[in-house]
C-alpha positions in Angstrom: 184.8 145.6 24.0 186.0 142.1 24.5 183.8 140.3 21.5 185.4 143.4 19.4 188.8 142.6 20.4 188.3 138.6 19.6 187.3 139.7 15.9 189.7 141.8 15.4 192.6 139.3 16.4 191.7 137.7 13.6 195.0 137.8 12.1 196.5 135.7 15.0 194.3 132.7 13.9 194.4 132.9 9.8 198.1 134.5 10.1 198.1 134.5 6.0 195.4 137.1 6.0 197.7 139.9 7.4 169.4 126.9 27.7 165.6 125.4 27.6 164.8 125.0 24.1 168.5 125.2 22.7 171.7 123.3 23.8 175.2 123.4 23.0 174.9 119.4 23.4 176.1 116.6 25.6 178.3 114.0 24.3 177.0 111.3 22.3 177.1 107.6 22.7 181.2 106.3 22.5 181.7 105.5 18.5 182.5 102.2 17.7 186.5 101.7 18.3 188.3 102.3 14.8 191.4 100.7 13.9 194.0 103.7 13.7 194.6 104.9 9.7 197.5 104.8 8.3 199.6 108.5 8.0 201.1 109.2 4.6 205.0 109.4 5.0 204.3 113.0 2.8 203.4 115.8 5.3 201.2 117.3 2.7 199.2 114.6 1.7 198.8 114.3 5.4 197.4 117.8 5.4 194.7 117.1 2.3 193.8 113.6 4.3 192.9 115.8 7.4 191.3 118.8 5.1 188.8 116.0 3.5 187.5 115.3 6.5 186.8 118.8 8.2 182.6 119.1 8.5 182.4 115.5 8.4 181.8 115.1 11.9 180.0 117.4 14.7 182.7 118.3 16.8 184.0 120.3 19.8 186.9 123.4 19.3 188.6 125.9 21.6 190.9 128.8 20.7 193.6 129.9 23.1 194.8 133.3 21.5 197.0 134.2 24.0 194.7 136.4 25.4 192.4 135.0 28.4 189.4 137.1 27.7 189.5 136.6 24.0 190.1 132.6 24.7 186.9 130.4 23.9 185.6 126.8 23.6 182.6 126.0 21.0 181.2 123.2 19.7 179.2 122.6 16.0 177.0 120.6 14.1 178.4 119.1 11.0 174.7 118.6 9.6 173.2 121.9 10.2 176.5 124.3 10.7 175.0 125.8 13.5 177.5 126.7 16.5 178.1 128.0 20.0 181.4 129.8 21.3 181.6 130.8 24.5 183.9 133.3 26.4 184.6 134.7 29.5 181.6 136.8 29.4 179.9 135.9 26.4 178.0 134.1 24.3 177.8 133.6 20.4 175.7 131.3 19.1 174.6 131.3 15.3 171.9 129.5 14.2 171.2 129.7 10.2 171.7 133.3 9.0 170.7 134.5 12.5 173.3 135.0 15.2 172.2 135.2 19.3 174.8 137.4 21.9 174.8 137.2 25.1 177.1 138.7 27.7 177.8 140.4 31.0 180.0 142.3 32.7 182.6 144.4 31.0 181.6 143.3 27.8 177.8 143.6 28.0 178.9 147.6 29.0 180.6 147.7 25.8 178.6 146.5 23.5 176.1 149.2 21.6 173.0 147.5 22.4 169.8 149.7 22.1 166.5 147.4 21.9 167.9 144.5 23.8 170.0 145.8 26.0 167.7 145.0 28.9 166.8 141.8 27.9 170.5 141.0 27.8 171.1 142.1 30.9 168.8 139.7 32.6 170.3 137.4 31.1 168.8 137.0 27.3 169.7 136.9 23.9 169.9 139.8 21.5 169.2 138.5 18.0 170.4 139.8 14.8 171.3 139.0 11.2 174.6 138.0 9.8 176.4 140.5 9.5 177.8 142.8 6.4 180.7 141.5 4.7 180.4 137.8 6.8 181.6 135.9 3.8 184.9 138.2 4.2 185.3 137.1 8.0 186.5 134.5 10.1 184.2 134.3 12.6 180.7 134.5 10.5 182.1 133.0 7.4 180.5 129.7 7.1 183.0 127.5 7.0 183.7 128.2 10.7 185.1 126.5 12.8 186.8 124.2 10.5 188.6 127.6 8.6 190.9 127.0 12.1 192.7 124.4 10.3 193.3 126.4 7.3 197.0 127.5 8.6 198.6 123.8 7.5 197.6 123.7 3.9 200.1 127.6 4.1 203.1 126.1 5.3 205.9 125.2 3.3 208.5 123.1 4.4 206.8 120.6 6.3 208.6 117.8 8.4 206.8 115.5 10.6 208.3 116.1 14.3 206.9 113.2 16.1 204.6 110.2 15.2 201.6 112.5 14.2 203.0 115.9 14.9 204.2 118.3 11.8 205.7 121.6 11.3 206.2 123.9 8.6 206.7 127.6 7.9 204.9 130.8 6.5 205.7 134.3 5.4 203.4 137.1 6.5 203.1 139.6 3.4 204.9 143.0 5.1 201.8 145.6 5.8 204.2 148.4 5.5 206.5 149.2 2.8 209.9 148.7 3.0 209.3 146.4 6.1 210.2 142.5 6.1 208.1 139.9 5.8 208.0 138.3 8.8 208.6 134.4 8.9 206.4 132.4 11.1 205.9 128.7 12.5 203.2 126.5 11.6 202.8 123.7 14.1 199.7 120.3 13.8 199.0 117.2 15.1 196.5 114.6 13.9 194.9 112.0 15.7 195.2 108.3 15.1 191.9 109.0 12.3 194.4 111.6 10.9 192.1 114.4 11.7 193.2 117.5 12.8 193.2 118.0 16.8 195.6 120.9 16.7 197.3 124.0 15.0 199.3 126.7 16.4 200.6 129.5 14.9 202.7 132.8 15.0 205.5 133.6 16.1 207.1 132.2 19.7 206.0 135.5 21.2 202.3 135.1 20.2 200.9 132.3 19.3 197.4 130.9 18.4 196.2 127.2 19.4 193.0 126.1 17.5 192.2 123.2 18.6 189.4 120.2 17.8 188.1 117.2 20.2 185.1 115.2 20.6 184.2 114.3 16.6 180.7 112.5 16.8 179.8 114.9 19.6 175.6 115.3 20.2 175.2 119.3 19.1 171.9 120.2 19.6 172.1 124.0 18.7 169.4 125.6 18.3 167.4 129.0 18.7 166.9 130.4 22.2 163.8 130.3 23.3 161.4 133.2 22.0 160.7 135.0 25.5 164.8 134.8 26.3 165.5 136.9 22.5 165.1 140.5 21.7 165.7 141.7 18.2 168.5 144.5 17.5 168.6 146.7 14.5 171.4 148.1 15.5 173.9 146.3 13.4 176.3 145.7 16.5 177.7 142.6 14.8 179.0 144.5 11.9 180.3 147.7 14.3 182.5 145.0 15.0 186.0 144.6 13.0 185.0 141.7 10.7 188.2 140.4 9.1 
């Protein structure tokens, strides 16, 4: 299952832890042109400068995992938290403490559907609550997608690499004893606003690019409409690994 596989891949992104009647929004009017600020000549207070202003602003976000069908763009509304991913064949939008899945191919045949299955496959919504444990997840916790910029305030060792471009270092706890830690690289930039625009992390083999763009962004996310949605008690969501 391809939604199962983005949750449980987790790990790659927080590498410390081991239509009618809804849109996903156009952009908004251009903001007024701001005058660049200045970047603190301490990496880490450069990281604290961009934390303070994650949520401030509705944005757009992607996440390249290395995988293609795991790979997804989104955008969110600062005001209301409500967001939209979207992947290869599906769909995640949550809205509140409800979350909306849609998908197709492959995916839809994995998914354990039982009420909504149909509607889905015309094209709907299924419709269910958060899901067990969400606090304890990446996806669901509510802080997404701004926890995608939690790698930074990890590193250690931070030098700045290039006029708004940093890198640092983290050690993965071993999962098995008597195994090494395993070192890995923590790479940002900021943009002239000194807000985050992108972190990539892992090791050179497998890396994970979060990435944000469009802050001010219109995000008009909202419920699908009624006659598109049909209700699953099957807890799908939380059959899924939720890390």
């Amino acid at each position: 299952m391809r939604v199962r596989r983005l949750m449980a891949t987790g790990a790659a992104i927080l590498i410390a832890v081991g239509g009618a009647g809804c849109s996903a929004g156009g952009r908004s009017a251009p903001a007024a042109t701001r005058a660049p600020a200045p970047i603190p000549s301490d990496p880490s207070a450069v990281v604290a400068a961009a934390k303070a202003r994650l949520g401030t602003e509705s944005a757009r976000f992607a996440l390249d995992s290395g995988f293609d069908d795991m790979a997804f763009t989104g955008v969110v509304n600062a005001q209301t938290k409500a967001w939209e991913i979207v992947g290869p064949e599906w769909t995640i939008r949550r809205v509140g403490t409800d979350v909306y899945v849609r998908a197709s191919g492959k995916t839809l045949e994995g998914l354990p559907l039982f009420q909504s299955r149909e509607r889905v496959a015309a094209g709907g919504w299924a419709r269910t609550r958060l899901p067990r444990g969400s606090q304890y997840s990446f996806l669901f916790n509510d802080r997404f997608p701004w926890n995608g910029a939690d790698n930074p305030g990890l590193a250690t060792d931070l030098t700045r690499v290039g006029g708004r471009s940093f890198s640092g270092r983290a050690v993965v706890p071993a999962k098995d004893a008597g195994a090494t830690a395993a070192p890995v690289t923590i790479d940002f930039d900021v943009d002239e606003q000194g807000r985050f625009v992108k972190i990539s992390s892992g090791a050179e083999i497998a890396r994970a690019v979060f990435t944000f763009s469009d802050f001010g962004t219109a995000a008009d996310i909202t419920a699908p409409p009624p006659q598109d949605v049909a209700d699953e008690s099957s807890p799908f969501l939380a059959l899924m690994p939720v890390f």
